[in-house]
C-alpha positions as CSV (number, residue, x, y, z in Angstrom):
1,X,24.9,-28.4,37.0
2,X,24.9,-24.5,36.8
3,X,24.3,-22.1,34.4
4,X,27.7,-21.0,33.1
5,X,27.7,-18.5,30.1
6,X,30.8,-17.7,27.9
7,X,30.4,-14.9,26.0
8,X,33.7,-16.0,23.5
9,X,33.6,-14.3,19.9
10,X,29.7,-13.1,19.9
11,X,30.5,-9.7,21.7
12,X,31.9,-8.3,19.2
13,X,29.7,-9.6,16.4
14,X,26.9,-8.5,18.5
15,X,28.2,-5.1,19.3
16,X,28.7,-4.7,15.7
17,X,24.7,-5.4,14.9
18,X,23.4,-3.5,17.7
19,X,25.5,-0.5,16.6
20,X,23.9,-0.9,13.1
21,X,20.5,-1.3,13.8
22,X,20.7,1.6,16.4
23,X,22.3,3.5,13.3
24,X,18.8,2.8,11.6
25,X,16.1,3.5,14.4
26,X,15.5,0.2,15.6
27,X,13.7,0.0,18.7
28,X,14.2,-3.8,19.2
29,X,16.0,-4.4,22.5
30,X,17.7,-7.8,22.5
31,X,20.8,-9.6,23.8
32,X,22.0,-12.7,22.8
33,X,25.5,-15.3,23.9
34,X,26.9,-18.5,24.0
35,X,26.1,-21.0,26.9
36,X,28.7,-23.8,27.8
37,X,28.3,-27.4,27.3
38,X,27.9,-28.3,30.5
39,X,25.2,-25.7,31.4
40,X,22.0,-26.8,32.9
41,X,19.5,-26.0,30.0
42,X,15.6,-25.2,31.2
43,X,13.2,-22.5,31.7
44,X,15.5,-20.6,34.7
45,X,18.1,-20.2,31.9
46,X,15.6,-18.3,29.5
47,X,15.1,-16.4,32.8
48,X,19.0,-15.7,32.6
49,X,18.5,-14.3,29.3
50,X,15.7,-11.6,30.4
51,X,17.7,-10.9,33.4
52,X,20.5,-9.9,30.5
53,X,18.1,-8.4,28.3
54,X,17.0,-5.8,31.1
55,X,20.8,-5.3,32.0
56,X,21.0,-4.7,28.4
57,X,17.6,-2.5,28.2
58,X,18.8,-0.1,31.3
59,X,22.9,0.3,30.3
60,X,20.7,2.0,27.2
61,X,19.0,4.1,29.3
62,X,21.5,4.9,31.6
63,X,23.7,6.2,28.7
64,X,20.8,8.4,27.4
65,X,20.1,10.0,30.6
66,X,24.0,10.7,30.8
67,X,23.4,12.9,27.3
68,X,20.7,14.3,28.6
69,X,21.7,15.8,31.7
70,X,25.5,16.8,29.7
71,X,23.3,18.8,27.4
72,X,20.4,20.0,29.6
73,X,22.5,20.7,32.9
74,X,19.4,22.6,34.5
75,X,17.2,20.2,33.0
76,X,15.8,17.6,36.1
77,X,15.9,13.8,34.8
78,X,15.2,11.2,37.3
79,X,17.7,8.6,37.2
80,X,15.9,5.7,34.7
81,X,14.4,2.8,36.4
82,X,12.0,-0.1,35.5
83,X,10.1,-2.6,37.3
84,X,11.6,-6.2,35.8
85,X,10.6,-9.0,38.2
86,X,11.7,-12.2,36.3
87,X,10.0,-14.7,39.6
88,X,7.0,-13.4,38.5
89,X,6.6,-14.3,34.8
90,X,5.7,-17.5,33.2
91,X,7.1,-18.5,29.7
92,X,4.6,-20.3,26.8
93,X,6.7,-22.5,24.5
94,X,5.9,-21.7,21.0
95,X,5.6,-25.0,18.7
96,X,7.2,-25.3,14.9
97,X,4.5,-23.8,13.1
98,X,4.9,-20.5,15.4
99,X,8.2,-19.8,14.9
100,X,7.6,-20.7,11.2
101,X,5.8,-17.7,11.5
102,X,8.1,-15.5,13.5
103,X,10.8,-16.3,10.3
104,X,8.5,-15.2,7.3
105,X,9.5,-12.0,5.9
106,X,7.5,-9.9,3.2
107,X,6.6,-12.3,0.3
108,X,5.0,-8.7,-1.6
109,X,1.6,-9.1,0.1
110,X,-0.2,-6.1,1.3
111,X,0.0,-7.6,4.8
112,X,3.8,-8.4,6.1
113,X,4.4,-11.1,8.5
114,X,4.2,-9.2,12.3
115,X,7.7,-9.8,13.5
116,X,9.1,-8.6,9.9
117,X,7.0,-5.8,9.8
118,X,7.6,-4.7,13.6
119,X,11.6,-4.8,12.7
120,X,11.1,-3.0,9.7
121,X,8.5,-0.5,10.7
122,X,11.1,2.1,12.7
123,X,14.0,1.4,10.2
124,X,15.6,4.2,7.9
125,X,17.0,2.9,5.1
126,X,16.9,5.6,3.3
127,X,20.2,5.3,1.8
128,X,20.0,1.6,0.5
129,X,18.7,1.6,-3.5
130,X,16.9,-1.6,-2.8
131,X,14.8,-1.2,0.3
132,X,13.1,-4.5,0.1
133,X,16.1,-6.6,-0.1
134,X,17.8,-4.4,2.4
135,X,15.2,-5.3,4.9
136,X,14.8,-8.8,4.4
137,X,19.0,-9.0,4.6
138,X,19.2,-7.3,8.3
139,X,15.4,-9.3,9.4
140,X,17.9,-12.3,7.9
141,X,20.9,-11.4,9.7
142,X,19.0,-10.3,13.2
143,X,17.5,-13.7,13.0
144,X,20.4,-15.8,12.5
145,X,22.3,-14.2,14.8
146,X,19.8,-14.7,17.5
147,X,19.6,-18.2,16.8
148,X,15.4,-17.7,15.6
149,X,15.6,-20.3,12.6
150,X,13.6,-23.4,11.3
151,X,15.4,-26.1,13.2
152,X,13.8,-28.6,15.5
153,X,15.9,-28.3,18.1
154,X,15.6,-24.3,18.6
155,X,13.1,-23.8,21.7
156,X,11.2,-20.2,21.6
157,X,9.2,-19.5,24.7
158,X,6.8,-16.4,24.6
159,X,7.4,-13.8,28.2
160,X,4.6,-11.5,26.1
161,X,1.4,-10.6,28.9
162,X,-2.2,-11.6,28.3
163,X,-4.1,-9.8,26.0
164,X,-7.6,-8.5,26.4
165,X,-9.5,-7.5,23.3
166,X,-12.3,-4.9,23.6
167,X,-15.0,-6.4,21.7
168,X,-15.4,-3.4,18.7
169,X,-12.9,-0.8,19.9
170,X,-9.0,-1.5,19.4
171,X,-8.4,0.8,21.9
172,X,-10.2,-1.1,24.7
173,X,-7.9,-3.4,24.5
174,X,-6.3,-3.9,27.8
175,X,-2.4,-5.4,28.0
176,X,-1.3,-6.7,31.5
177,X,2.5,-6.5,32.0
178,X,2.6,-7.0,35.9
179,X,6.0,-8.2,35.7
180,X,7.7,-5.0,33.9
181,X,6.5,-1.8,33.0
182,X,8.6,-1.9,30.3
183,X,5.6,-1.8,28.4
184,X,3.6,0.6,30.3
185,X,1.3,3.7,29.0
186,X,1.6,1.7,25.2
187,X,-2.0,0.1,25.4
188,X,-3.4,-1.2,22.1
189,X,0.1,-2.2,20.8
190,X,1.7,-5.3,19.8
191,X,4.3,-6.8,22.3
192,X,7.3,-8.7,22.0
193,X,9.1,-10.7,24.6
194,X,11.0,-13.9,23.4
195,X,13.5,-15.9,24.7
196,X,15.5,-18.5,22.0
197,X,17.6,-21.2,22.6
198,X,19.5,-23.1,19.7
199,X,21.0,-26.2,20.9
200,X,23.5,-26.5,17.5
201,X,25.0,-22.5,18.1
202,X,24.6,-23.2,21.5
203,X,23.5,-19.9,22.4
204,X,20.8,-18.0,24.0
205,X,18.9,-14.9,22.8
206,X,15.9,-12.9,24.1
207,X,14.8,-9.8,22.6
208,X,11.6,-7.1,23.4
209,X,9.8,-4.5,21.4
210,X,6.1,-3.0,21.9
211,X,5.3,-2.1,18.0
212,X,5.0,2.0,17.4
213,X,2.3,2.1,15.2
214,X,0.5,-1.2,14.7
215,X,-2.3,-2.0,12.6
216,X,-3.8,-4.4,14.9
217,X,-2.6,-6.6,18.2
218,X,-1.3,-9.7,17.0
219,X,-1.0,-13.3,18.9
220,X,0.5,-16.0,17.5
221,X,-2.0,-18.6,16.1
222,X,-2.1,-22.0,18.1
């Protein structure tokens, strides 16, 4: 069987999110939608969902180089383009106690959980009275809504590059991203490429982020 898609009622949820968490500074790119019951479910579906993502990630940029020019109109902006060569990328299936990981949100440690923290990190919230239960609410919401919860059947595979680590120096570090340069020029920065699939929504997600000011690379613990 093929890969059919229906979007149905989670465009205009997700319109409704994205809007909000542009609103705030978020710099997480991510699509998500519903798949239909007879779809084909395996790895060239979570491929479907990058191909979305970057359709997602260049409409963005697209629209931003439309401002720019409309404001800078002797201003000389190359039209935006990226290098994102799906064929050429290999997923890594995260297991339970991964994505356990991926869900924990700040328990008041000096150290928040990486995918928490990365969300939060670019957010202004200046305007909410209770900043920490503001930010756990939209990590909650963003999560749900991509279908990233603790549920035996949700299936998280990992599009993130090797890392190299520099033996002393963060900034040795090395990241390969051969299949996008969507990363490119942000060395010694954690990266995010995940594809979810959640077999009781029926829906597929896949979001992307390289962290703005990290405190150290992160890789998920085996």
């Amino acid at each position: 069987m093929g890969h059919s898609v229906a979007h149905k009622e989670t465009a205009d949820s997700r319109n409704s999110l994205r809007h909000r968490l542009d609103a705030v500074g978020s710099f997480f790119e991510f699509v998500y939608f519903s798949v239909d019951e007879k779809a084909l479910i395996d790895t060239s579906l979570h491929k479907i969902a990058l191909s979305k993502l970057y359709e997602e990630i260049m409409a963005s940029q697209r629209e931003w180089h439309r401002r720019i020019v409309n404001q800078l109109q002797m201003a000389d902006y190359p039209e935006p383009y990226m290098i994102w060569n799906v064929d050429e990328v290999a997923g890594k299936a995260l297991n339970r106690k991964q994505i356990s990981k991926l869900l924990k949100a700040d328990d008041g440690s000096s150290e928040r959980p990486p995918l928490y923290d990365d969300f939060c990190n670019s957010l202004d919230l200046s305007k909410c009275d209770e900043l920490a239960s503001c930010r756990r609410a939209l990590f909650r919401e963003w999560t749900e809504a991509l279908g990233l919860i603790e549920s035996n059947g949700v299936v998280v595979l990992d599009w993130s590059s090797t890392i190299e680590r520099g033996p002393l120096d963060c900034s040795e570090q090395k990241i390969h991203t051969d299949w996008t340069d969507f990363f490119l020029d942000r060395l010694a920065k954690r990266v995010w490429c995940l594809t979810i699939w959640n077999p009781e929504k029926r829906t597929m997600a896949a979001l992307a982020a390289c962290t703005v000011e990290p405190s150290q690379i992160y890789t998920l613990a085996t």
